[in-house]
PyMOL Python script that loads the backbone (N, CA, C, O; Angstrom):
from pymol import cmd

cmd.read_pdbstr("""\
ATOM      1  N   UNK A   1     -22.231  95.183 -14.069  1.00  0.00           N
ATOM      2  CA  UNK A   1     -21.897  95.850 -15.313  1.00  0.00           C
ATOM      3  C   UNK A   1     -20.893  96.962 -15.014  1.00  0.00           C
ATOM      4  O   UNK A   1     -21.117  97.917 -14.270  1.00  0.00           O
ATOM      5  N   UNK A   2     -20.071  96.792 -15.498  1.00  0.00           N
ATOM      6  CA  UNK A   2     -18.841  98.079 -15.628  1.00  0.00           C
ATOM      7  C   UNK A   2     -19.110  99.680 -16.512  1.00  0.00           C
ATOM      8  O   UNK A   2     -19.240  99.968 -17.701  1.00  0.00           O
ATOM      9  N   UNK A   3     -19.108 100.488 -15.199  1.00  0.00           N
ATOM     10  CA  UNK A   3     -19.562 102.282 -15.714  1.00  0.00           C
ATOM     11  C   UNK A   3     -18.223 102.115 -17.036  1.00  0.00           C
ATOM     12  O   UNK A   3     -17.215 101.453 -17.285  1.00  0.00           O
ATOM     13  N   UNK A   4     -19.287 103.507 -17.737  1.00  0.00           N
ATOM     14  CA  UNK A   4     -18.762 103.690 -18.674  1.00  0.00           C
ATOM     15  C   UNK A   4     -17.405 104.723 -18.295  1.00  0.00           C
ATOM     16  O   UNK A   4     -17.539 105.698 -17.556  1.00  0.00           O
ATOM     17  N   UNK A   5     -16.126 104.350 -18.909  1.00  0.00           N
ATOM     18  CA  UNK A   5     -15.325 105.312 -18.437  1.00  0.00           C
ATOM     19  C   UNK A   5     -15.365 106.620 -19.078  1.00  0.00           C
ATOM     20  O   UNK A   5     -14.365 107.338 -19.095  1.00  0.00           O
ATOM     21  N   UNK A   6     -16.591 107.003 -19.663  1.00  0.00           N
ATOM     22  CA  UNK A   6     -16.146 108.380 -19.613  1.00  0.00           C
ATOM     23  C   UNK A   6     -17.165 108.992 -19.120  1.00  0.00           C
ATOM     24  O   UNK A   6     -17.346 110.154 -19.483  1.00  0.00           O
ATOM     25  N   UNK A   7     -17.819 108.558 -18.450  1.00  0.00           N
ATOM     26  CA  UNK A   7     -18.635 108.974 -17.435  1.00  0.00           C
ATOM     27  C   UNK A   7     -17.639 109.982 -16.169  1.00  0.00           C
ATOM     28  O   UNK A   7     -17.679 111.174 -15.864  1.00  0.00           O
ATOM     29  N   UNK A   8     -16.696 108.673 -15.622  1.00  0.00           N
ATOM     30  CA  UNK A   8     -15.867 109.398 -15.039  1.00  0.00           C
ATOM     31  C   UNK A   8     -15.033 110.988 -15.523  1.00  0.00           C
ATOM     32  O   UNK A   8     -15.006 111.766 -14.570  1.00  0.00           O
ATOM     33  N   UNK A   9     -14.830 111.162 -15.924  1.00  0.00           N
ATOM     34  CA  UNK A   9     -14.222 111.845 -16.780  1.00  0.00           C
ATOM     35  C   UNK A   9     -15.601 113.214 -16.809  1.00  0.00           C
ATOM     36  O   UNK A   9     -15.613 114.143 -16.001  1.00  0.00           O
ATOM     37  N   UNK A  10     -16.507 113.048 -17.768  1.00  0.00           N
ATOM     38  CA  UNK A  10     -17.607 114.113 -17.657  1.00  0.00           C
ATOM     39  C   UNK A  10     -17.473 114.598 -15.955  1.00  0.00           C
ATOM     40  O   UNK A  10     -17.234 115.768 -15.656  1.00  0.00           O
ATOM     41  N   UNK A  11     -17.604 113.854 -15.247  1.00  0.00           N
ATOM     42  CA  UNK A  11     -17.890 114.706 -13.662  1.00  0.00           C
ATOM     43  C   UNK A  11     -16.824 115.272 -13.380  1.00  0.00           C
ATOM     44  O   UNK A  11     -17.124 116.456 -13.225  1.00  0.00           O
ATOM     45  N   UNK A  12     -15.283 115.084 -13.149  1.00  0.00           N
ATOM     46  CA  UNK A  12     -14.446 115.884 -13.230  1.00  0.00           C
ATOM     47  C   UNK A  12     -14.246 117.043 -13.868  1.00  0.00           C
ATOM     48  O   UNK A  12     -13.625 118.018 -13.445  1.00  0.00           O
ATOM     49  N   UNK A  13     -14.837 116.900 -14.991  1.00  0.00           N
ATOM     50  CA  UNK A  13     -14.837 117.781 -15.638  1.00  0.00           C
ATOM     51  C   UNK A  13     -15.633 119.378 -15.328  1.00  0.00           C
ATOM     52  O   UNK A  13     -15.357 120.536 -15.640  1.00  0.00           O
ATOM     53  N   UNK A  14     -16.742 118.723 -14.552  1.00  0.00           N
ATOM     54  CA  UNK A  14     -17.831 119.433 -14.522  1.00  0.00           C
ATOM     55  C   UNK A  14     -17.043 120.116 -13.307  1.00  0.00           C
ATOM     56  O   UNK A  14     -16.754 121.287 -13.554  1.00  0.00           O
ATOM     57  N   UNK A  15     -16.676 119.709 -12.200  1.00  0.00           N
ATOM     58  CA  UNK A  15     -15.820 120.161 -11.221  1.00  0.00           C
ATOM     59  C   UNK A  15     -14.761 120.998 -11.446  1.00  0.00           C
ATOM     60  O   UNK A  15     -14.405 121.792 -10.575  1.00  0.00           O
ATOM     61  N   UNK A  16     -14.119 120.906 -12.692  1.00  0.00           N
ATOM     62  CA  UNK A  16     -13.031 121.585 -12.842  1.00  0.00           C
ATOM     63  C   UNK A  16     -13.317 122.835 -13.644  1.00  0.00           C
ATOM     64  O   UNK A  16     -12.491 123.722 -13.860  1.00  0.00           O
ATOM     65  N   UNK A  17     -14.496 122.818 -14.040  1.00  0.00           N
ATOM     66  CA  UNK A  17     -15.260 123.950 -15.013  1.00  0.00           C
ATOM     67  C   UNK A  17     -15.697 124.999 -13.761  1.00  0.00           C
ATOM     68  O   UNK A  17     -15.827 126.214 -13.905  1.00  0.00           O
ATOM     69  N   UNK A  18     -15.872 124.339 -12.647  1.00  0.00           N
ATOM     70  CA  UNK A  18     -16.809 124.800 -11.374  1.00  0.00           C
ATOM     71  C   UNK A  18     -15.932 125.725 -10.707  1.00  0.00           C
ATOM     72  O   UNK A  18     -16.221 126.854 -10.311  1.00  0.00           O
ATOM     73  N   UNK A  19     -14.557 124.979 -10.605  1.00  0.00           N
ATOM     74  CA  UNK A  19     -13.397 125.691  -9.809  1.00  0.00           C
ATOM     75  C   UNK A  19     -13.093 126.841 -10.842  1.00  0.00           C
ATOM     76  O   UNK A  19     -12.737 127.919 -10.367  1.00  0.00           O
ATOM     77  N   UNK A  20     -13.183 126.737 -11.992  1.00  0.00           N
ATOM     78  CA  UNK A  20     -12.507 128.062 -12.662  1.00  0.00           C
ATOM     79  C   UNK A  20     -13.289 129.162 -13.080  1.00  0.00           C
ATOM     80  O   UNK A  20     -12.896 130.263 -13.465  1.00  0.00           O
ATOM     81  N   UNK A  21     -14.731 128.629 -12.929  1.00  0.00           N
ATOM     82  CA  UNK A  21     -15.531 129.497 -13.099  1.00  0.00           C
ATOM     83  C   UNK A  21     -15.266 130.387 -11.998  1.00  0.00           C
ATOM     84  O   UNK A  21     -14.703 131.428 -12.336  1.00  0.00           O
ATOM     85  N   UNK A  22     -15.582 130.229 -10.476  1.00  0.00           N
ATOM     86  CA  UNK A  22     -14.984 130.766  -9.273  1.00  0.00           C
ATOM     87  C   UNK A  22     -14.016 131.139  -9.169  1.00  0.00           C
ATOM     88  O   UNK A  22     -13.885 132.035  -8.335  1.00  0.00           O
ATOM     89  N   UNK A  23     -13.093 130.801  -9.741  1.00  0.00           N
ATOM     90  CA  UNK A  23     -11.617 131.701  -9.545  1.00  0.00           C
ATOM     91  C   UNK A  23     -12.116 132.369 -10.437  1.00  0.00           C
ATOM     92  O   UNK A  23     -11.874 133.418  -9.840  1.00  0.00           O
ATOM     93  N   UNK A  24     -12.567 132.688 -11.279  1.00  0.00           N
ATOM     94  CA  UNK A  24     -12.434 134.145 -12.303  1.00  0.00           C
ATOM     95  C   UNK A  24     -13.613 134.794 -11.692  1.00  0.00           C
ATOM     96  O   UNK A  24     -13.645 135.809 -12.389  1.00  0.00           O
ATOM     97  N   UNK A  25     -14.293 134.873 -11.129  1.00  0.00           N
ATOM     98  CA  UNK A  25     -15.667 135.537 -10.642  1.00  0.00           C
ATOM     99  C   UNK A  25     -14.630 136.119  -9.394  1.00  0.00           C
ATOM    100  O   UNK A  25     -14.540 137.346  -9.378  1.00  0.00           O
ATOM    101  N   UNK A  26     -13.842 135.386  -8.354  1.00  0.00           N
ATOM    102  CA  UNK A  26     -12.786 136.090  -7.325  1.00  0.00           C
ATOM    103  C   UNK A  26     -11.687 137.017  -7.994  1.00  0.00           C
ATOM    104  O   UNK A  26     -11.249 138.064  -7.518  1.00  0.00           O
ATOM    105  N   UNK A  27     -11.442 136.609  -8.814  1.00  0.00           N
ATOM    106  CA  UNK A  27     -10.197 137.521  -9.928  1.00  0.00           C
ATOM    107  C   UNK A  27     -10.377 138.540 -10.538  1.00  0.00           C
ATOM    108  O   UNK A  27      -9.606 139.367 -11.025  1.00  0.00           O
ATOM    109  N   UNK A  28     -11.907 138.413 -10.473  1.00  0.00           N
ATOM    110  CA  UNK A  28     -12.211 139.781 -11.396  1.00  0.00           C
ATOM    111  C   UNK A  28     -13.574 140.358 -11.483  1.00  0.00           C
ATOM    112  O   UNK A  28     -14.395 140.410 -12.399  1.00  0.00           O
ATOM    113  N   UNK A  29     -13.568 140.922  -9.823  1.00  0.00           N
ATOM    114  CA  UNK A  29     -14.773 141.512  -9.308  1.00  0.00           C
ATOM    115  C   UNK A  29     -16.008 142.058 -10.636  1.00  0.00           C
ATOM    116  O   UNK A  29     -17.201 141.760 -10.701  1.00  0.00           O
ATOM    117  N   UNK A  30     -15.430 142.677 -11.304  1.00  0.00           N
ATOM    118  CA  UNK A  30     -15.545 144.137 -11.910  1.00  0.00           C
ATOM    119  C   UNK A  30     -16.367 143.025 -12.764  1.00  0.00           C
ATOM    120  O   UNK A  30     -16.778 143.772 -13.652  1.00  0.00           O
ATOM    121  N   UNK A  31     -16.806 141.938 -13.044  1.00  0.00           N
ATOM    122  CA  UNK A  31     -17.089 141.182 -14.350  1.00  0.00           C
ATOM    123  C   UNK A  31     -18.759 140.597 -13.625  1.00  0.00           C
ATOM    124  O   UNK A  31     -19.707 140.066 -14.204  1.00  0.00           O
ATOM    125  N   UNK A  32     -18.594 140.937 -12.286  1.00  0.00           N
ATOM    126  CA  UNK A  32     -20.068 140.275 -11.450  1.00  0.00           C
ATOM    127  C   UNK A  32     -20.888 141.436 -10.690  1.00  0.00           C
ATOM    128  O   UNK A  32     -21.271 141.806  -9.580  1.00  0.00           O
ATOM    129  N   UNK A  33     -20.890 141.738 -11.999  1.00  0.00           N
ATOM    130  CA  UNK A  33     -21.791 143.383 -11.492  1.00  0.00           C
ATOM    131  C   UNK A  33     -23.262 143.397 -11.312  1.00  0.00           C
ATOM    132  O   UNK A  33     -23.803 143.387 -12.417  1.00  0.00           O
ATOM    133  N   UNK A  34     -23.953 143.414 -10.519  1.00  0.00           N
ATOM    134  CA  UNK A  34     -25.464 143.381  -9.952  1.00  0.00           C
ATOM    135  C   UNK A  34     -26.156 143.847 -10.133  1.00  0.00           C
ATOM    136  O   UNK A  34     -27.249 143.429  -9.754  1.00  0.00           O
ATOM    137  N   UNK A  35     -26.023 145.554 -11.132  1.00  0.00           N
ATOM    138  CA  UNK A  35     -27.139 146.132 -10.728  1.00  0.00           C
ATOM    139  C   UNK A  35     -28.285 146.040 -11.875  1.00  0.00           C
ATOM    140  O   UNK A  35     -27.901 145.460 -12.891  1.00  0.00           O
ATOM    141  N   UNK A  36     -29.834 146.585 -11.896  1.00  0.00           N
ATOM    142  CA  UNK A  36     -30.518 146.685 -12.543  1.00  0.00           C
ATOM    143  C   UNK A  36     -30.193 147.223 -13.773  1.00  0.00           C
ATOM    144  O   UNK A  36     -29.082 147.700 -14.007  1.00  0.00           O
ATOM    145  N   UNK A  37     -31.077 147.175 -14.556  1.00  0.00           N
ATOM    146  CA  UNK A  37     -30.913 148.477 -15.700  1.00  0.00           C
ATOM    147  C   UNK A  37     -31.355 149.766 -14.889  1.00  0.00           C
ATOM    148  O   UNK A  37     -30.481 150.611 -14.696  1.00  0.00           O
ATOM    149  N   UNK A  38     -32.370 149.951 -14.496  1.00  0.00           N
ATOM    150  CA  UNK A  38     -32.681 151.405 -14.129  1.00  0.00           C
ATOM    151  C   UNK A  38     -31.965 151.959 -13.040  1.00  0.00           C
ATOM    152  O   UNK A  38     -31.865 153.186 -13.022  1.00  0.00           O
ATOM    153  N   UNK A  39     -31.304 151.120 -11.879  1.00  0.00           N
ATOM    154  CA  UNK A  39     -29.977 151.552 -11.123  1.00  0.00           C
ATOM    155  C   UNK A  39     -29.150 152.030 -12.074  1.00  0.00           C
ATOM    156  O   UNK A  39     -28.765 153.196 -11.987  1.00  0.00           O
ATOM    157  N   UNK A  40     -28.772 151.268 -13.059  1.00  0.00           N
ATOM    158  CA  UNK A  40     -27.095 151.579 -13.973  1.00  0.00           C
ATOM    159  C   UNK A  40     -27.362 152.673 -14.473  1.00  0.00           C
ATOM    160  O   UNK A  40     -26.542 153.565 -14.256  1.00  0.00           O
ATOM    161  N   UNK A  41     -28.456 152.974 -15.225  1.00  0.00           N
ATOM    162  CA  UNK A  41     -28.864 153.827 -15.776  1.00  0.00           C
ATOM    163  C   UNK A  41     -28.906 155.573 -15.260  1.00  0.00           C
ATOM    164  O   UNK A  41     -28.779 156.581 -15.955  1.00  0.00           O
ATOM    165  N   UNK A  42     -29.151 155.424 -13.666  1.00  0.00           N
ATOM    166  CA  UNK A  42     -29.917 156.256 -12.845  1.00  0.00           C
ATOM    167  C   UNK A  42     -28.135 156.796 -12.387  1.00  0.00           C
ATOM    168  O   UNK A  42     -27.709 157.932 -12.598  1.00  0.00           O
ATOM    169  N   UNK A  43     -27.414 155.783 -11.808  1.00  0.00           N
ATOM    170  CA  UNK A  43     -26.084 156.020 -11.582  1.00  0.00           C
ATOM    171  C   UNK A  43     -25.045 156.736 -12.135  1.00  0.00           C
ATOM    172  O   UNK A  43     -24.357 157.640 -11.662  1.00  0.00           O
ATOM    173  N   UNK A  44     -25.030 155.808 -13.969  1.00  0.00           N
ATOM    174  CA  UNK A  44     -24.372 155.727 -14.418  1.00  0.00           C
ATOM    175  C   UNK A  44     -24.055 157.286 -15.062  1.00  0.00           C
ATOM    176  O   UNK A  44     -22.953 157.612 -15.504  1.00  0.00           O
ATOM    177  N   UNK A  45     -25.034 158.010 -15.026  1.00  0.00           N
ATOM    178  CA  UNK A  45     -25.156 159.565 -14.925  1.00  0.00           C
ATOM    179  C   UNK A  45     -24.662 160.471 -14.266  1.00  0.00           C
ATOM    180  O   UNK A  45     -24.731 161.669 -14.538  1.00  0.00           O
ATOM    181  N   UNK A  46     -24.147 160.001 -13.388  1.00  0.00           N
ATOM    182  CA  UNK A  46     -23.243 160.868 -12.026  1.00  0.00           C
ATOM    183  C   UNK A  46     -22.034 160.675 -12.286  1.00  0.00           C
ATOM    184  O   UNK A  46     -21.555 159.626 -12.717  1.00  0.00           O
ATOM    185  N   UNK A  47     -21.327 161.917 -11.980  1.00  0.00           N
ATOM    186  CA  UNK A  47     -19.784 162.089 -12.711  1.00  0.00           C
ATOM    187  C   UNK A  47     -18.648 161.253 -11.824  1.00  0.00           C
ATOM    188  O   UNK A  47     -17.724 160.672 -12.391  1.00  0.00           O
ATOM    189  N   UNK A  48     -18.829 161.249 -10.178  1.00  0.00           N
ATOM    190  CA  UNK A  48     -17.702 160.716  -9.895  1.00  0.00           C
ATOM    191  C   UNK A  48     -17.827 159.037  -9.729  1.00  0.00           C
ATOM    192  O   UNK A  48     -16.840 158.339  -9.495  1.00  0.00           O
ATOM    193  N   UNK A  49     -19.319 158.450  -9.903  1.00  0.00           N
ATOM    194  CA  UNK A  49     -19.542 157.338 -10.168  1.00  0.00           C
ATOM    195  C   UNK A  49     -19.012 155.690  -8.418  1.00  0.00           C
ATOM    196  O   UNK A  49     -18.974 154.467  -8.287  1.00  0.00           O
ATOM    197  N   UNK A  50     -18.738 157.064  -7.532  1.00  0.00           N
ATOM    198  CA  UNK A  50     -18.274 156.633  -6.247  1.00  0.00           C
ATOM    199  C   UNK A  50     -20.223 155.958  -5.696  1.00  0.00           C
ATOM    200  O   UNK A  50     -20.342 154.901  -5.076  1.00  0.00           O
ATOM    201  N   UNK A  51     -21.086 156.561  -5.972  1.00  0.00           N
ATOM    202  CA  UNK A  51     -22.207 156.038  -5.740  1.00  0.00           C
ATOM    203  C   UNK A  51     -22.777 154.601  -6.174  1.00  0.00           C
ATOM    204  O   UNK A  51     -23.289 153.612  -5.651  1.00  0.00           O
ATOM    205  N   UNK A  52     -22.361 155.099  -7.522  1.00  0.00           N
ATOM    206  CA  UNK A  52     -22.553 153.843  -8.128  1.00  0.00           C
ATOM    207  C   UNK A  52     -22.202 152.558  -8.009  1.00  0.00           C
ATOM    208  O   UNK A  52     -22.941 151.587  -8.168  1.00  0.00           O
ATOM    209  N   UNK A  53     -20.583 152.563  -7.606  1.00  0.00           N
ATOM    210  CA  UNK A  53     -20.187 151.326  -6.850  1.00  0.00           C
ATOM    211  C   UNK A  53     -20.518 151.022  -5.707  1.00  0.00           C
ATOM    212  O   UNK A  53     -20.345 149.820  -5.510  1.00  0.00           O
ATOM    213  N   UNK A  54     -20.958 151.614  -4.768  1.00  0.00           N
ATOM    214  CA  UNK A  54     -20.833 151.937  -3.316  1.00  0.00           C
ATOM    215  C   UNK A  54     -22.869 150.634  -3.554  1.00  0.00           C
ATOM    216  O   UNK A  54     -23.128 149.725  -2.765  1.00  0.00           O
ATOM    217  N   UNK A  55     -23.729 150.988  -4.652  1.00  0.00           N
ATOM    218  CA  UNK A  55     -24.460 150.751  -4.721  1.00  0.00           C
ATOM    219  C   UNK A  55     -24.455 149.060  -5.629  1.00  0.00           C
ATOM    220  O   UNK A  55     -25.264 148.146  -5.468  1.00  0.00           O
ATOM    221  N   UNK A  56     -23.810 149.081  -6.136  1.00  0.00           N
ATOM    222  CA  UNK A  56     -23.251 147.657  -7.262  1.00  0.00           C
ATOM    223  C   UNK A  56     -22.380 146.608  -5.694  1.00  0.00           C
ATOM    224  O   UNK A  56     -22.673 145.413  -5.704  1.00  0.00           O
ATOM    225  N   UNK A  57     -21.611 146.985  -4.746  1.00  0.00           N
ATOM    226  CA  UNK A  57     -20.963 145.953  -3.642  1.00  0.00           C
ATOM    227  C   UNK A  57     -22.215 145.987  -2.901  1.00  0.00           C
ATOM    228  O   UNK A  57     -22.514 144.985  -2.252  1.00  0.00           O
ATOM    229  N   UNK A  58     -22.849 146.815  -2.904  1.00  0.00           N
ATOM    230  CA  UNK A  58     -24.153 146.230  -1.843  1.00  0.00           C
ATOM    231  C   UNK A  58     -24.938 145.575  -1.854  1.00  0.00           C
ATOM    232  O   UNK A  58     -25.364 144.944  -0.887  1.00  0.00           O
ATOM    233  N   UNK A  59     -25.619 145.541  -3.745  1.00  0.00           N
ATOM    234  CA  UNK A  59     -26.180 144.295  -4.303  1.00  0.00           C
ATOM    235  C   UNK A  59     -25.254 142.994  -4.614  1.00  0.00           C
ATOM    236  O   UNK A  59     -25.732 141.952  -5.061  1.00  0.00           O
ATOM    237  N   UNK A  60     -24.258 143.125  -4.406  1.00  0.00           N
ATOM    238  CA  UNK A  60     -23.460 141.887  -4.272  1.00  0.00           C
ATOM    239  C   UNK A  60     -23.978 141.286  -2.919  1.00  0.00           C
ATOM    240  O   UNK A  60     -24.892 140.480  -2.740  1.00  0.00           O
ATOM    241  N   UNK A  61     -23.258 141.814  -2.138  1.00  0.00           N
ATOM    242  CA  UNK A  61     -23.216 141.391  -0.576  1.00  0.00           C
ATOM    243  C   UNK A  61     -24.953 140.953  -0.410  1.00  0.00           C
ATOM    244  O   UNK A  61     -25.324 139.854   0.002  1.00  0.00           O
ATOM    245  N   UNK A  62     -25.450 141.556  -0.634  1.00  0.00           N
ATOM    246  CA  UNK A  62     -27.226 141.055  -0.350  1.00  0.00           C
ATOM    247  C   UNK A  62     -27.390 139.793  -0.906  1.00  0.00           C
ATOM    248  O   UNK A  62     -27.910 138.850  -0.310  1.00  0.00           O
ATOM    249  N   UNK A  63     -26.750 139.747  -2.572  1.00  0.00           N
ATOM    250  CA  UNK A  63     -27.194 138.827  -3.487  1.00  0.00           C
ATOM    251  C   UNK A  63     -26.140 137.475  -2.470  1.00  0.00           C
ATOM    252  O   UNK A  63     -26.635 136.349  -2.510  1.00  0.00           O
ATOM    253  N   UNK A  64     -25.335 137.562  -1.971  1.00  0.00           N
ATOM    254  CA  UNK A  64     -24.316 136.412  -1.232  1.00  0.00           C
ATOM    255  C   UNK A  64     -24.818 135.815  -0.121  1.00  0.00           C
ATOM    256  O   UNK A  64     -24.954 134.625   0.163  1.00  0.00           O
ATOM    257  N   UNK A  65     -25.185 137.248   0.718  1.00  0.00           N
ATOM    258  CA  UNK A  65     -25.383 136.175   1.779  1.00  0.00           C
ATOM    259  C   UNK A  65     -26.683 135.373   2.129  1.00  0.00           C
ATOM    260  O   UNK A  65     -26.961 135.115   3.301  1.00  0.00           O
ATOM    261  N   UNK A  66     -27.345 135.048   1.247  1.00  0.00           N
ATOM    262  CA  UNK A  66     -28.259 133.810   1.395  1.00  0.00           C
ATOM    263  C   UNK A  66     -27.810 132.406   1.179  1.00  0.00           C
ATOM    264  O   UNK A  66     -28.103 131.378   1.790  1.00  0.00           O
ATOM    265  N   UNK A  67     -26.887 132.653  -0.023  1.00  0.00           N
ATOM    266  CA  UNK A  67     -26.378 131.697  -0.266  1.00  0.00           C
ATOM    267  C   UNK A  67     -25.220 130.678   0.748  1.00  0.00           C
ATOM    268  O   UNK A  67     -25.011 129.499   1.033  1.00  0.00           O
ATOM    269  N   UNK A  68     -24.700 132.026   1.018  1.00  0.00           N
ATOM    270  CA  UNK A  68     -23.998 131.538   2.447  1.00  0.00           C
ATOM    271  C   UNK A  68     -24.010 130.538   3.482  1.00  0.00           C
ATOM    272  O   UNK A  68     -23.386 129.538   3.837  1.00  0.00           O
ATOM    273  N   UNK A  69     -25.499 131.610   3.974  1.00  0.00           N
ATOM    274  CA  UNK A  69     -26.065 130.780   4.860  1.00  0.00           C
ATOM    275  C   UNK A  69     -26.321 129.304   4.777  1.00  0.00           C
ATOM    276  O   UNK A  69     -25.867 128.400   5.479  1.00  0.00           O
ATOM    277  N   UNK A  70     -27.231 129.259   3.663  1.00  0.00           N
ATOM    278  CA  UNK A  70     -27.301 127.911   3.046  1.00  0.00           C
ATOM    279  C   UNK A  70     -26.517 126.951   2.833  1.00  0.00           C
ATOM    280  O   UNK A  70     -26.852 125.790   3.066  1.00  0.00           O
ATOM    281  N   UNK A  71     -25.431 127.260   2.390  1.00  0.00           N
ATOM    282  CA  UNK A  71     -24.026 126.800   2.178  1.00  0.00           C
ATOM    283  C   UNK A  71     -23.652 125.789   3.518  1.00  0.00           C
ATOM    284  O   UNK A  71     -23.381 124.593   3.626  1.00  0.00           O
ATOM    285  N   UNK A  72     -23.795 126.983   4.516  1.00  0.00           N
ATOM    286  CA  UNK A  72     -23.462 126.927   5.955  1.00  0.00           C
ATOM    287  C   UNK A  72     -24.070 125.687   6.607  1.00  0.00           C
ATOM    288  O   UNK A  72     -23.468 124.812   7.228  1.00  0.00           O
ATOM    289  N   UNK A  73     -25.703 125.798   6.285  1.00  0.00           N
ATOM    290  CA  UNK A  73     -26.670 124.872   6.894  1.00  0.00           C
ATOM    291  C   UNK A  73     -26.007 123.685   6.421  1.00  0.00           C
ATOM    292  O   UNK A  73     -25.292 122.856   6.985  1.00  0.00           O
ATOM    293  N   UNK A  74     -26.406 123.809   5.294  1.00  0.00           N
ATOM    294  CA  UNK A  74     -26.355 121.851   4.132  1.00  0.00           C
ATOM    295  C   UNK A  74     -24.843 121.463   4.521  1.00  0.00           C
ATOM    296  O   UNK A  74     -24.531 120.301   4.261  1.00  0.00           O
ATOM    297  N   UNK A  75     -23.623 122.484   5.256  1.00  0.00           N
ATOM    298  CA  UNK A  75     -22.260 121.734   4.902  1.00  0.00           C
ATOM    299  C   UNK A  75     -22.682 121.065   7.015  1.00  0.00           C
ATOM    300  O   UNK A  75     -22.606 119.863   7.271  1.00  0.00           O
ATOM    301  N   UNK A  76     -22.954 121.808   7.814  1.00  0.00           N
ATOM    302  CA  UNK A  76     -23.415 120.952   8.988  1.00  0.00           C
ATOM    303  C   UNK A  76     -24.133 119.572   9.025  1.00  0.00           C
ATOM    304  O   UNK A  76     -23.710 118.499   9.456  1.00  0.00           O
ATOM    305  N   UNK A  77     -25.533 119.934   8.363  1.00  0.00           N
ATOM    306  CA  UNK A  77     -25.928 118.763   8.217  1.00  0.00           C
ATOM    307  C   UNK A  77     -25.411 117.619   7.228  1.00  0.00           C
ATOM    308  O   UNK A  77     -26.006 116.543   7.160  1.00  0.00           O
ATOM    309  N   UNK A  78     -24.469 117.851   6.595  1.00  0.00           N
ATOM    310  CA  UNK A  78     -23.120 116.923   5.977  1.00  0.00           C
ATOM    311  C   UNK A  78     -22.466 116.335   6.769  1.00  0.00           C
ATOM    312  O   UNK A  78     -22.466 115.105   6.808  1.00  0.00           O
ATOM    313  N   UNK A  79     -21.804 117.036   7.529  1.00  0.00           N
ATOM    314  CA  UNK A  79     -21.370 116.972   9.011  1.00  0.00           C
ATOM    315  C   UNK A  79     -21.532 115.889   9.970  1.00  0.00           C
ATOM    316  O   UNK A  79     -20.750 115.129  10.541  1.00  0.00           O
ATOM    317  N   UNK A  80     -23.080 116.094   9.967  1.00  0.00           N
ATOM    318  CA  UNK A  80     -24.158 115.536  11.245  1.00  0.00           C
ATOM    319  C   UNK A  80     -24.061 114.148  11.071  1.00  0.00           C
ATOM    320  O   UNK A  80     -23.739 113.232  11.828  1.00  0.00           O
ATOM    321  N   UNK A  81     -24.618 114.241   9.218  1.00  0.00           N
ATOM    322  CA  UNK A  81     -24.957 113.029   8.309  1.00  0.00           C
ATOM    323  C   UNK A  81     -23.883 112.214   8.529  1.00  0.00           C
ATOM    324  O   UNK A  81     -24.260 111.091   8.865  1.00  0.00           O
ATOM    325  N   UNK A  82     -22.255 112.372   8.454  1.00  0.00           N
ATOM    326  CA  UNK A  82     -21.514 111.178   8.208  1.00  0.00           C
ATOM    327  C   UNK A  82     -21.087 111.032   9.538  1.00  0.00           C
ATOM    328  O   UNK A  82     -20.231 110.157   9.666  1.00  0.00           O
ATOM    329  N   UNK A  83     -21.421 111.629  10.593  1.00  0.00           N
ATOM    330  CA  UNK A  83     -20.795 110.772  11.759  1.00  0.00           C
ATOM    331  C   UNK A  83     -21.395 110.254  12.854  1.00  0.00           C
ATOM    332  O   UNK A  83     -20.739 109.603  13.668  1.00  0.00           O
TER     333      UNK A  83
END
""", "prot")
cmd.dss("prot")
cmd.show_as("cartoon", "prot")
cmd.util.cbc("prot")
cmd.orient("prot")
């Protein structure tokens, strides 16, 4: 039986939604901001607000590198898998 062709089409799609979602999350830090309410809150009170960021890239970086890792593992054993 012959796939439906717009099957094809939906998955590209989904890929190309994927890539631009990521380029705008790289393009525009300032839009993937991490922190709690009661951090923002607690921060957002301080005048030169140098804390506040210093505290918003750190919950980034925490919130990343698990994913990383993971990333890291599953693309080896990809690796492993096709050869």
């Amino acid at each position: 039986m012959k796939p439906h062709r717009f099957s094809i089409f939906a998955r590209s799609n989904h890929k190309g939604f994927l890539v631009v979602f990521m380029i705008g999350f790289l393009l525009f830090p300032s839009a993937t901001e991490a922190q709690c309410a009661m951090c923002r809150a607690v921060l957002e009170s301080e005048a030169s607000g140098t804390t506040a960021e210093g505290i918003n890239n750190g919950i980034v970086y925490l919130m990343a590198i698990p994913y990383v890792l993971v990333a890291g593992v599953f693309y080896f054993v990809y690796r492993k898998m096709r050869s």
